[in-house]
C-alpha positions, 0 to 999 in steps of 0.5 A: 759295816756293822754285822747284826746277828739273828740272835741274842747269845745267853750261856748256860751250863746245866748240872743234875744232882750228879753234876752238883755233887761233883761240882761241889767236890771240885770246889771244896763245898760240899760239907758246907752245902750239905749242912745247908738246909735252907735251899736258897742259900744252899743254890748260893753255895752253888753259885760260889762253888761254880764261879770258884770252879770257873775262875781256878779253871786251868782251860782260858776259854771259861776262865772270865765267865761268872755265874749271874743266877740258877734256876730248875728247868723240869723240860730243856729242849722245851725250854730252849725252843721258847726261848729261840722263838724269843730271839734268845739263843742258848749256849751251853758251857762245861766248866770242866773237860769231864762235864756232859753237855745237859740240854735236854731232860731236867737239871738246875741251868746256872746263867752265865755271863762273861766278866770283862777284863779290866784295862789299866786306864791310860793317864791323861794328862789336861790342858790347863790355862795359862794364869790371867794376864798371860797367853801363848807360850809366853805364858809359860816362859816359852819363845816364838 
């Protein structure tokens, strides 16, 4: 039995400049963000600051996610609605305890994703042939 769901599920944390500086500080990045002058690679600088913050983070639940891209969303709420209207729901994630949940008003929204964890991979071991000529177990020195 397969269970569809009504919606897609995309995870977002949201961060104002407040929750950057803050986010940065978490991180150890702030000196080198604030010598940035170049604001996309200054957004880069937030990313690696927010997946730093995610991968160190001491709570399991947001240990697997990374931070996928950012953008600027002048209205949220707005922004949300359109995108329920989509099928695309968004969930707002903290990387930390002391993060306020943003979903309305304006701020910088980080799409999130959440990496898998790698399975050690079993060793298999194949059925080779036996050499022409052979076959059955006497092929390989068996008996029936």
């Amino acid at each position: 039995m397969v269970v569809e769901t009504r919606y897609d599920y995309i995870y977002y944390t949201v961060l104002d400049v407040e929750g950057i500086l803050k986010l940065l500080c978490d991180a150890g990045t702030i000196r080198e963000a604030m010598r940035e002058t170049n604001e996309t690679i200054r957004e880069q600088i937030w990313i690696k600051s927010l997946n730093k913050v995610f991968k160190n983070s001491k709570d399991y639940t947001v240990n697997n996610f990374r931070v996928d891209s950012a953008q600027y969303c002048d209205d949220i709420k707005h922004w949300c609605h359109r995108n329920i209207q989509h099928k695309e729901c968004p969930v707002f994630v903290q990387y930390n305890e002391s993060q306020p949940v943003k979903n309305e008003g304006e701020g910088h929204m980080f799409d999130l994703y959440e990496e898998e964890e790698q399975e050690e991979e079993e060793e298999v071991e194949y059925y080779s042939p036996p050499p022409d000529g052979y076959d059955g177990l006497a092929g390989y020195g068996g008996r029936l």
